[in-house]
C-alpha positions in Angstrom: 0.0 0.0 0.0 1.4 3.5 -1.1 2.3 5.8 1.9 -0.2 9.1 2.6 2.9 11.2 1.9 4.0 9.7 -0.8 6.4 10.2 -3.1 8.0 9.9 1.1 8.6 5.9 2.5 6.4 6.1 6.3 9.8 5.4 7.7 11.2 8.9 6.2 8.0 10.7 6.7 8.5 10.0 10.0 12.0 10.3 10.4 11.1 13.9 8.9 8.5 14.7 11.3 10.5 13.7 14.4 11.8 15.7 17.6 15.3 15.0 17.5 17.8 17.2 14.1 20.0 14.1 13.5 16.7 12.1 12.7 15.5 15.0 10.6 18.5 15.5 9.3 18.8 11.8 7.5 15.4 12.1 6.5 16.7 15.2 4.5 19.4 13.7 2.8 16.9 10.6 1.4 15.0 13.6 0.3 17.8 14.7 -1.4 18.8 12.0 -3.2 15.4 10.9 -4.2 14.7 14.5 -5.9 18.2 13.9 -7.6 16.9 10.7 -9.0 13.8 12.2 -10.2 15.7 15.0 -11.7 17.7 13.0 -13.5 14.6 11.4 -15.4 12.9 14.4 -16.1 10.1 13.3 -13.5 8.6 16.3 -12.9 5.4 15.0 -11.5 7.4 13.4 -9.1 9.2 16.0 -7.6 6.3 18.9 -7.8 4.2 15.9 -5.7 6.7 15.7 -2.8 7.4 20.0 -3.0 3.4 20.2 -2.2 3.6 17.2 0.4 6.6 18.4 2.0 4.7 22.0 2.3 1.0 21.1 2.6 1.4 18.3 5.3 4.8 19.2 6.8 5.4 22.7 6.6 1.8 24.1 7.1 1.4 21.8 9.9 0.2 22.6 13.6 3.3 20.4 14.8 6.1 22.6 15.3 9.1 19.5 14.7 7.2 18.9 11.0 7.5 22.4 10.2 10.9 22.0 11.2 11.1 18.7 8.9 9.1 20.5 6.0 11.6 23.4 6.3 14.5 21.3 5.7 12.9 18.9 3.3 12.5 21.9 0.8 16.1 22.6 1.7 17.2 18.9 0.9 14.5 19.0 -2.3 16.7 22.5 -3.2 20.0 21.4 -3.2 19.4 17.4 -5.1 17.7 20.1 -7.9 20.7 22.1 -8.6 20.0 24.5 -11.0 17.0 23.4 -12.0 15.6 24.8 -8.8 14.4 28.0 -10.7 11.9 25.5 -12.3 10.3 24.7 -8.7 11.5 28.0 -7.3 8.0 29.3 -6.4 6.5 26.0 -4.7 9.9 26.0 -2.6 10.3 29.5 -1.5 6.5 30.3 -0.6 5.8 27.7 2.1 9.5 28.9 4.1 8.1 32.4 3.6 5.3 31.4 5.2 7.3 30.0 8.1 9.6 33.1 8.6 7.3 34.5 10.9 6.3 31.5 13.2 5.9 32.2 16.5 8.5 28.9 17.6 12.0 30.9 17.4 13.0 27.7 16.5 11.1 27.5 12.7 11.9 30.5 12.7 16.1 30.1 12.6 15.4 26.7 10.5 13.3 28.9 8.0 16.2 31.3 7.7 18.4 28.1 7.1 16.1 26.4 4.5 15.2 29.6 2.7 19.4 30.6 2.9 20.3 27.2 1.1 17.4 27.6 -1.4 19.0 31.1 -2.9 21.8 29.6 -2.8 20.8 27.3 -5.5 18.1 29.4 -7.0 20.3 32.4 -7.2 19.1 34.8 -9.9 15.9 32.9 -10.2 14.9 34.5 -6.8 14.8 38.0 -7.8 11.0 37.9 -8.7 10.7 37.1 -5.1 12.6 39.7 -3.4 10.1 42.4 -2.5 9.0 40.0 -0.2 12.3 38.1 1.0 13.0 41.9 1.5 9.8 42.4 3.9 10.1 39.1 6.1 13.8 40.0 6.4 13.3 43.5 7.8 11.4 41.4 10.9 14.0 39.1 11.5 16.9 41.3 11.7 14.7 42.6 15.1 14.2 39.6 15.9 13.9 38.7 19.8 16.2 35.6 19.4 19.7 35.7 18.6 20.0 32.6 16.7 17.6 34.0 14.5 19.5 37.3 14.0 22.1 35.6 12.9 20.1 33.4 10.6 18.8 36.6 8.8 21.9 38.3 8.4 24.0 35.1 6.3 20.5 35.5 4.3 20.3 38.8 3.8 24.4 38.5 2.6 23.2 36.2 0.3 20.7 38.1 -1.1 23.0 41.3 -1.6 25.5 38.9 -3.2 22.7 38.1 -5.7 21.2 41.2 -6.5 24.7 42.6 -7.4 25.5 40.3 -9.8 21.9 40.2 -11.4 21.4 43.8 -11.2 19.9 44.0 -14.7 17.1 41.3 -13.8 16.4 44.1 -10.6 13.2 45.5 -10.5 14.2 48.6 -8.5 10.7 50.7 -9.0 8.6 47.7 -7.4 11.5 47.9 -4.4 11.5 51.6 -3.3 8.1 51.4 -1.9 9.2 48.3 0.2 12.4 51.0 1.2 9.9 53.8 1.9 7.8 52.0 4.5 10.6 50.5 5.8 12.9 53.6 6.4 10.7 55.5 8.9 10.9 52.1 11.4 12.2 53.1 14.3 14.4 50.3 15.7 17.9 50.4 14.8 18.2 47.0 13.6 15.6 47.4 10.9 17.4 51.3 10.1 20.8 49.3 9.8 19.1 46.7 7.7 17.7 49.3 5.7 20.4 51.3 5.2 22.7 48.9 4.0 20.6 47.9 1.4 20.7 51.6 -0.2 24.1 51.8 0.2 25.0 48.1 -1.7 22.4 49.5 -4.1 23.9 52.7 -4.7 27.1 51.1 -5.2 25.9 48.8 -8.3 26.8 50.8 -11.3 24.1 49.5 -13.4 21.5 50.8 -10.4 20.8 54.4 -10.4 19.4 55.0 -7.2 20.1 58.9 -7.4 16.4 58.9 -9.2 14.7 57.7 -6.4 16.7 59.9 -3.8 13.7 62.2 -3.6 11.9 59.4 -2.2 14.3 57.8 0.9 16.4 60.6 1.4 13.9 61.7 4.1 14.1 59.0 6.0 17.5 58.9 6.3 18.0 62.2 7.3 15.8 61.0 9.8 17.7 58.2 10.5 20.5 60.2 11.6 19.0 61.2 14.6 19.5 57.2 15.7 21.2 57.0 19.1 23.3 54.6 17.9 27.0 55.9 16.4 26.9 52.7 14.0 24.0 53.9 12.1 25.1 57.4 12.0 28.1 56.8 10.7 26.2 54.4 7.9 24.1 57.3 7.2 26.4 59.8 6.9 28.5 57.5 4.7 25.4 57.0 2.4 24.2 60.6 2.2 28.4 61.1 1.4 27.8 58.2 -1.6 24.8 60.3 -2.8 25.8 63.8 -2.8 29.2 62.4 -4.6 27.1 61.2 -7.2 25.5 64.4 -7.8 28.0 65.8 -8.5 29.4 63.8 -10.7 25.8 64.0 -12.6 22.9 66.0 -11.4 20.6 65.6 -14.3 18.9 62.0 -12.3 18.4 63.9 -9.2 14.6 66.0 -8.4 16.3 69.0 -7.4 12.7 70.9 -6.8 11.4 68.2 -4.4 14.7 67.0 -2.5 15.8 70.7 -1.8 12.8 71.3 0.1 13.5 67.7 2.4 16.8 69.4 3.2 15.0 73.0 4.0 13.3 71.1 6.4 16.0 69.2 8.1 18.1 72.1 8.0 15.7 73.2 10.8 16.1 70.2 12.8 17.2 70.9 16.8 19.1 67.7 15.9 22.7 69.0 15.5 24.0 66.3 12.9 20.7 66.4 11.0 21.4 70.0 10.6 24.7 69.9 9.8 24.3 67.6 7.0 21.3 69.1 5.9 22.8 72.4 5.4 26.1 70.8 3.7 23.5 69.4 1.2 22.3 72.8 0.8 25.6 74.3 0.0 26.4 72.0 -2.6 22.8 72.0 -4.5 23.9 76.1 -4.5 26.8 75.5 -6.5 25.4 72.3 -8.6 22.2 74.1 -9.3 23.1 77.6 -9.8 20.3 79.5 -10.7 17.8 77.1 -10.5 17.5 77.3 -6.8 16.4 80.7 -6.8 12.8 79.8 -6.2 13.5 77.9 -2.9 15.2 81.4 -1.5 12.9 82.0 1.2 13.1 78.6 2.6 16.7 78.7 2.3 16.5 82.0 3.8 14.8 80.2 6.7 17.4 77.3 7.1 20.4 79.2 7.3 19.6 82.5 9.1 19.1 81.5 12.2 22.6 79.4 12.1 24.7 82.7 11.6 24.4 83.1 15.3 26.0 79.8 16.4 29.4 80.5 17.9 30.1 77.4 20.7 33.0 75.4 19.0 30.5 72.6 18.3 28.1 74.6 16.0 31.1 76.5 13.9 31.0 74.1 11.0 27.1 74.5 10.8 27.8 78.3 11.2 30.7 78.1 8.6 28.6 76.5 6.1 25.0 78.9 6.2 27.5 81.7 5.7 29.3 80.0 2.5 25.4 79.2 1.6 24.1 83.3 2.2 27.1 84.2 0.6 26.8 81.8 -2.9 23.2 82.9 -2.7 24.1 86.5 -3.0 26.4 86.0 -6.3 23.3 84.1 -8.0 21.2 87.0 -7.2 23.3 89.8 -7.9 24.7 87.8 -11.0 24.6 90.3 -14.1 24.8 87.8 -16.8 21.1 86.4 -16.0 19.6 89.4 -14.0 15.8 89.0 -16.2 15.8 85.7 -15.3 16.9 86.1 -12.0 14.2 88.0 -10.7 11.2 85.6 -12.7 12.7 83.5 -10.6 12.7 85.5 -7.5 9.5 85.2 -5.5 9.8 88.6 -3.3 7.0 88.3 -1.8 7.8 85.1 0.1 11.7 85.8 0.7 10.3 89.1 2.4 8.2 87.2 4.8 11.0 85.4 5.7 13.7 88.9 6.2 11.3 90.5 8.1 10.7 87.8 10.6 13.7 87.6 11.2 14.8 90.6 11.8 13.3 90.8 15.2 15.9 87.6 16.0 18.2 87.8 19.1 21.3 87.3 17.3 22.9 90.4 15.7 24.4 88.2 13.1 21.4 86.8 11.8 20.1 90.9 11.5 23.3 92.1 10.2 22.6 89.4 7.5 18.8 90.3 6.7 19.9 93.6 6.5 22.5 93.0 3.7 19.7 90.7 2.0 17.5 93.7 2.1 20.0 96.2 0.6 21.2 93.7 -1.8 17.9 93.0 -3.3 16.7 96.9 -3.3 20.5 97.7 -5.3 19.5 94.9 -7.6 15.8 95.2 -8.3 14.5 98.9 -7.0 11.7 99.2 -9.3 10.4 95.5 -7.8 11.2 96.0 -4.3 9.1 99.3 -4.3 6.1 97.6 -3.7 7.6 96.2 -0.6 9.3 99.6 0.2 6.1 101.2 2.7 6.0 98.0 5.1 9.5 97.6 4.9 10.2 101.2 6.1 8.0 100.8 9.2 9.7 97.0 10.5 13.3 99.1 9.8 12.4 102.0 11.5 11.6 99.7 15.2 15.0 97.9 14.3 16.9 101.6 15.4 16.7 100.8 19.0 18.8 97.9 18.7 21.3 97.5 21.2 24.0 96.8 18.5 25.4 99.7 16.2 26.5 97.3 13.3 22.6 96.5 13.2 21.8 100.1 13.3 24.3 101.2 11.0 23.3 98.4 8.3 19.6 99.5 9.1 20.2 103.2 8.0 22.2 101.8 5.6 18.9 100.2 3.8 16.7 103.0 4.6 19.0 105.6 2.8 18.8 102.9 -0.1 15.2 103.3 -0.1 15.2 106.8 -0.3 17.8 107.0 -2.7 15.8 104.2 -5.0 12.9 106.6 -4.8 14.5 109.7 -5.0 16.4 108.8 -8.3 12.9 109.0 -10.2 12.1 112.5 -9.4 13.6 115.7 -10.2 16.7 116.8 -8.2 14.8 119.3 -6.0 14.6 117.7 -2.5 11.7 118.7 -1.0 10.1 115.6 -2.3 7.1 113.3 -0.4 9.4 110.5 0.9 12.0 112.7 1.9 9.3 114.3 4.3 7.5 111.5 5.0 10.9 109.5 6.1 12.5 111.9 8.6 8.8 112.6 9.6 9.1 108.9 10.6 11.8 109.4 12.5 10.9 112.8 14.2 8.1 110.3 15.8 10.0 107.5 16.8 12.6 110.0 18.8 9.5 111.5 19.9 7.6 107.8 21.0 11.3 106.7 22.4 13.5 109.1 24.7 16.1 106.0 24.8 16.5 106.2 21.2 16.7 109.8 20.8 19.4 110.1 23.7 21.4 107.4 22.6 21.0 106.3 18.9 19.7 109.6 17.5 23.4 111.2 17.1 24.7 107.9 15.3 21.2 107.9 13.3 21.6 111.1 11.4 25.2 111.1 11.4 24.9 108.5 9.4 22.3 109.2 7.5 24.0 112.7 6.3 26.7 110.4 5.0 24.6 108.3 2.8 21.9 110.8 1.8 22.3 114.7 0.7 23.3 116.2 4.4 21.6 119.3 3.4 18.5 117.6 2.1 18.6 115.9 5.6 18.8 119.3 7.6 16.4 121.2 5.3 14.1 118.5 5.5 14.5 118.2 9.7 13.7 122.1 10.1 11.2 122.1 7.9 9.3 119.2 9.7 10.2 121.2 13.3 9.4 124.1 12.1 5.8 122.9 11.1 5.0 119.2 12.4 6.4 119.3 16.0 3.9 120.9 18.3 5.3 119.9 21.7 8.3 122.8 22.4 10.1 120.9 24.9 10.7 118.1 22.4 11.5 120.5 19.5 14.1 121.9 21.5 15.9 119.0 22.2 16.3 117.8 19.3 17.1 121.3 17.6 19.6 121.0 20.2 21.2 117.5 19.0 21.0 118.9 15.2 22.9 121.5 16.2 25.8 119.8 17.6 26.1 117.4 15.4 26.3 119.8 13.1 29.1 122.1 14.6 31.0 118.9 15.9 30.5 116.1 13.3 33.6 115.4 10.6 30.6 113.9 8.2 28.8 117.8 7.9 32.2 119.6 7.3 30.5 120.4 3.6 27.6 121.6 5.2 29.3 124.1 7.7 31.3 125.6 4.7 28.3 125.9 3.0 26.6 127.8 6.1 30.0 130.1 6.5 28.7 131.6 3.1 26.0 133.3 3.2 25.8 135.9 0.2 25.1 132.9 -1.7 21.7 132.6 -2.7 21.6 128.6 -1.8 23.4 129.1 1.7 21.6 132.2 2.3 18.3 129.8 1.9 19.5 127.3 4.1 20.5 129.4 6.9 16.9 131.0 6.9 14.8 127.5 7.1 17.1 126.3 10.1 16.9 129.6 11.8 13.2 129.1 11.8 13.3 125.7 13.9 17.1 126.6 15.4 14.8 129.4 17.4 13.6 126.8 19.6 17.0 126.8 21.3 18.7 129.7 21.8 22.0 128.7 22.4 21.5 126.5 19.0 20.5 129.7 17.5 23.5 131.6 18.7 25.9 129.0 17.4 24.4 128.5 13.7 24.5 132.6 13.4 28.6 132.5 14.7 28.9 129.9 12.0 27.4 132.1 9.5 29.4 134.9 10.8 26.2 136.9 11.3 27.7 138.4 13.9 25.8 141.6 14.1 22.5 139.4 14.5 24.4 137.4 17.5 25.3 140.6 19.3 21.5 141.5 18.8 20.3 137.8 20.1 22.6 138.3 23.3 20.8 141.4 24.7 17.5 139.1 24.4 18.6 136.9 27.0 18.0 139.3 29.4 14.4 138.5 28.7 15.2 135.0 28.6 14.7 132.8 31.8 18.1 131.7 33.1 18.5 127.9 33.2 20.8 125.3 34.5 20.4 123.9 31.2 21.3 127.1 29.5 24.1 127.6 31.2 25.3 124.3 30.4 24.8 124.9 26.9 26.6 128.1 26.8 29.6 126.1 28.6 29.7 123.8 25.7 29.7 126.7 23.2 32.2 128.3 25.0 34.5 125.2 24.5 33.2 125.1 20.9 34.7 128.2 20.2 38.1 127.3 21.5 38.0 124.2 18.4 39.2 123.9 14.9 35.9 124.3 13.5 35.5 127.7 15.2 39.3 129.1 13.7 38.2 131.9 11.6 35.6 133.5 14.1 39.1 133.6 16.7 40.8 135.4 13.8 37.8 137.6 13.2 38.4 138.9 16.3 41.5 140.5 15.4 41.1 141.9 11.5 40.7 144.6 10.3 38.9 143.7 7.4 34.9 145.5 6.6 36.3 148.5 9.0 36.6 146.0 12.4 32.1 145.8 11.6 32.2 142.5 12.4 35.1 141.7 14.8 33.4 144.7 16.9 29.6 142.8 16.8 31.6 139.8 17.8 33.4 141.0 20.4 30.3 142.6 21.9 28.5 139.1 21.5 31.1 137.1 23.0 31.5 139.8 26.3 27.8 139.9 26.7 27.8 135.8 26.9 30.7 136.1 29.4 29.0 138.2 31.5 25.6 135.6 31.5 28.1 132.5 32.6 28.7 132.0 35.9 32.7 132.6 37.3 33.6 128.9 36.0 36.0 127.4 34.0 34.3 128.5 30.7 34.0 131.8 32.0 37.3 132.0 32.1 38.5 130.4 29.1 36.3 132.9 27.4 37.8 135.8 29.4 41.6 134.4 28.4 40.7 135.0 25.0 38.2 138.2 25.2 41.7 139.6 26.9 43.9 139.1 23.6 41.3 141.3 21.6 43.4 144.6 20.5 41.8 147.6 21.5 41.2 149.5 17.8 37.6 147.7 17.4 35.7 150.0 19.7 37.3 153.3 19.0 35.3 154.7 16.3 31.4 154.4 15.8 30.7 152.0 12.7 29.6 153.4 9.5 29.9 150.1 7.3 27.7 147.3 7.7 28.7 143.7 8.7 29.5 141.0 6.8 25.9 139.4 7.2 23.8 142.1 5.1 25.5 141.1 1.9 23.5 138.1 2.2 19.9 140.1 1.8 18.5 138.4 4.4 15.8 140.0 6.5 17.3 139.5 10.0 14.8 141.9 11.6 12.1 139.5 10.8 14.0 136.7 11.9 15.2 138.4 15.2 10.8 139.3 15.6 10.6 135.1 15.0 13.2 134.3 17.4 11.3 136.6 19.9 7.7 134.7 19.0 8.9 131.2 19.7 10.5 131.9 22.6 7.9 133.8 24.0 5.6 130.3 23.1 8.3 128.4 25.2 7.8 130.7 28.1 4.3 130.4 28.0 4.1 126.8 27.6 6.4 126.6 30.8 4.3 128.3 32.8 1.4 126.7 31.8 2.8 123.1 32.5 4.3 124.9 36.4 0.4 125.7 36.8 -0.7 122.2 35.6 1.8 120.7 37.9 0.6 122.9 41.5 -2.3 121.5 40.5 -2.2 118.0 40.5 0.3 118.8 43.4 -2.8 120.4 45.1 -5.4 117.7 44.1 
């Protein structure tokens, strides 16, 4: 009578089905050499019968030791086919498949052992079947037991052996979707599993895997945040295989949809992620050129924030955003494709991202949005103009920075604004953005005391150096003169004009042009500051010794009899005092002693400068003013004056400017007094 498992004896099937290997073992070997004989005959029928027994009743069975015997059965049945295996190689690989994930550790490691001497027979032939080799193998390599581990990994060695050398018969688009749901698995065996099947991938020359970086080069950035240093340094050595191979050609590579991946990882609080990510940026810069113009707001946003990083361990990141901000600069300021440049330029978005950060702590990162801000307003004025209003207001808060580089490359862009604007108007400066600028800044030294005493000097300094110095001080009396409605505050900063004015190297132009005033132009200027200077008298007396009105300044003395006495004045007449002993106040010392226009004007002076002596207390200005009142010859005062001084050849009306002078500090006076009464009364109340 035929056995139930025939083409098996009942002596083998049991042999195969028993607890103890050695018995198994034998069984194996009959197996063997049975399938060898069938072979050998062509008998066909034969062998696929005992492939189903051995998988139907042994493998698929609910007793773990005929698993065990099915398992190496199909290994036995393997090995006495040879090469012909590939002609069985589905029937044999499908039921160890099956047996990969038993829960008996033990079919398990006798699975990896059957399905390991299968490929090695089958070789190529297994291809067809390694999406899912692939999948059953990315459990085992976590698996609980070691034995198993072990099993998996002379397997998977196999496997990588095969597909190298049958890389054409790969079918690499059905295997990166396997990859993708794999390479986001969080325990480090499976990310070392996965990762060294990309990199024996990549290393195939017939594989391309470049054109499917888009879709795994996620997950290995992610990978890199792995605890473990072996799969780190597997990582990096992978992304180091890719990037190389960029280089070498780019054309396989999605630039649009990787460089975004690495905008986002370049924002990771993961040091290495960031660090590689931004390394990936700098070369995709060079590679791409041009091309990456459209991503400049989210490269903006990656590397910004790294341009603060000083601690020894962030300097290569730090290093690197700046070689990235400054590559990015060259392709934007690059003449040879400027049209194209700015298609590809979307403002509007690489805006957003300047002015956010230019609120950020770090005085690099500002200094850097700054220069972004210039650079782009240099290179495109007529399409930054639309971004010009907005951009004016976030600059102007950015004044009260604590660092001057920031403020200085702040009034740097503003002037650049104004200058863009101004260049498409006549040449006459009394324009709407001039006004509406300094306007802007009259109010924010007006919102901010701290600004005005300790960035305003530095402000319009600098600000006379980029911009018309003139313009500037026309401009600032004008808007004094009729927008400023609170004295106190219009006196202040007439005085800070002022002394930047008589002390700053950057307004030496504008003092010459003051010290001239039969010119029609200086004449002008003198008037309109005049107008505003009134609200400080001191101020006043010190832009009319620059003019060498003399004869007016001799007139404005005798009114400070009628003007109240103040510490403050005093102090300010101290400072002029020491003003005169400077450089910039030379030729008024030497007026003092010419002859010239009948002594007219060294006699007004003299009577100026004695009538301010007399108002200073007996202090060390009084007498340095004394010292050099003392060296005055005699001759000036001998003789009543016929000829009139030096400042009437200018045609201006100084009587109605003396009556002006007399008006607003009469409105001072009067608005002192009215804030004494307000102050009893609150006092009072």
């Amino acid at each position: 009578m035929e056995s139930v498992y025939a083409p098996l004896s009942e002596s083998c099937a049991k042999a195969l089905g028993d607890k103890v290997y050695e018995k198994r073992k034998l069984a194996s070997q009959e197996i063997e050499k049975m399938v060898t004989e069938f072979n050998a005959k062509n008998n066909s029928a034969q062998i696929r019968k005992l492939i189903e027994v051995l998988s139907n009743d042994f493998a698929s069975s609910r007793d773990a030791n005929k698993r065990k015997g099915g398992l190496i059965g199909l290994a036995a049945t393997s090995l006495g086919l040879g090469k012909d295996s590939s002609k069985y190689v589905s029937e044999l690989v499908t039921p160890i498949l099956n047996c990969l994930s038993d829960q008996d550790l033990r079919v398990r490691y006798f699975a990896c052992e059957s399905l390991y001497n299968v490929v090695k027979v089958a070789r190529s032939s297994i291809i067809p079947f390694f999406p899912d080799l692939f999948s059953a193998l990315s459990r085992l390599v976590a698996d609980s037991d070691q034995m198993v581990k072990d099993g998996s990994e002379l397997l998977d060695r196999m496997l990588k052996d095969i597909v190298t050398e049958s890389s054409q018969n790969f079918n690499l688009e059905a295997f990166i979707p396997l990859l993708k749901e794999r390479i986001y698995v969080k325990n480090s065996y499976v990310r070392q599993y996965v990762i060294s099947w990309i990199s024996i991938l990549n290393a195939v020359p017939e594989i391309n895997m470049v054109i499917y970086l888009t879709d795994i080069i996620d997950g290995l950035f992610t990978m890199l945040e792995d605890n473990t240093q072996e799969i780190q340094r597997m990582c990096e050595t992978t992304l180091t295989q890719f990037l190389k191979s960029i280089r070498n050609d780019s054309s396989s590579v999605r630039m649009e949809d990787t460089i975004n991946i690495l905008i986002t990882h370049a924002q990771s609080p993961n040091e290495l992620i960031k660090s590689t990510a931004i390394t990936w940026i700098r070369e995709f810069v060079v590679i791409f050129g041009s091309q990456v113009l459209p991503y400049a707001s989210g490269i903006f946003t990656a590397i910004l924030p790294c341009l603060e990083y000083n601690v020894d361990n962030m300097k290569n990141i730090k290093e690197c955003a700046v070689s990235v901000n400054k590559s990015m600069m060259k392709l934007v300021s690059s003449k040879e494709h400027k049209s194209q440049n700015i298609e590809q330029l979307d403002l509007r978005s690489i805006m957003a991202v300047l002015s956010q950060y230019l609120t950020h702590n770090s005085v690099q990162t500002k200094v850097a949005v700054l220069e972004w801000i210039h650079h782009l307003i240099i290179h495109f004025p007529n399409e930054m103009s639309n971004h010009s209003s907005q951009l004016g207001n976030n600059l102007l808060t950015i004044l009260s920075d604590n660092s001057d580089e920031v403020v200085l490359r702040c009034i740097s862009v503003l002037a650049e604004i104004v200058n863009s604007q101004h260049s498409k108007e006549t040449t006459d400066f009394n324009k709407a953005h001039y006004r509406k600028f300094l306007l802007s800044l009259v109010n924010l030294f007006s919102d901010d005391k701290s600004v005005l005493d300790y960035r305003a000097s530095l402000i319009i300094r600098q600000l006379c150096v980029l911009l018309n110095a003139e313009y500037i001080y026309l401009t600032f009396a004008e808007i004094i003169s009729e927008e400023v409605s609170n004295l106190k505050f219009a006196s202040l900063l007439v005085r800070l004009l002022n002394s930047i004015l008589m002390t700053s190297s950057e307004l030496f132009e504008l003092r010459t042009t003051l010290r001239d005033i039969s010119n029609p132009n200086s004449a002008n200027l003198f008037k309109t500051l005049y107008l505003s200077w009134a609200h400080c008298p001191v101020s006043t007396i010190s832009i009319c010794l620059l003019s060498q009105s003399y004869q007016h300044v001799s007139e404005l003395v005798n009114l400070f009899a009628e003007i109240e006495i103040t510490l403050e004045l005093l102090t300010e007449l101290d400072k002029l005092v020491q003003l005169i002993e400077t450089p910039i106040f030379a030729s008024l010392r030497l007026t003092l002693v010419s002859k010239d226009n009948n002594c007219a004007d060294a006699q007004y002076l003299a009577h100026a400068l004695f009538g301010i002596l007399m108002l200073l207390p007996q202090t060390d200005a009084f007498n340095m003013l004394k010292n050099r009142l003392q060296c005055i010859p005699n001759y000036w005062g001998q003789q009543p004056i016929e000829k009139h001084s030096l400042q009437y050849k200018s045609n201006i009306n100084f009587v109605e400017l003396l009556e002006h002078f007399k008006k607003v500090q009469k409105n001072h006076r009067e608005q002192r007094l009215t804030q004494r009464k307000r102050s009893v009364l609150v006092n009072d109340i």
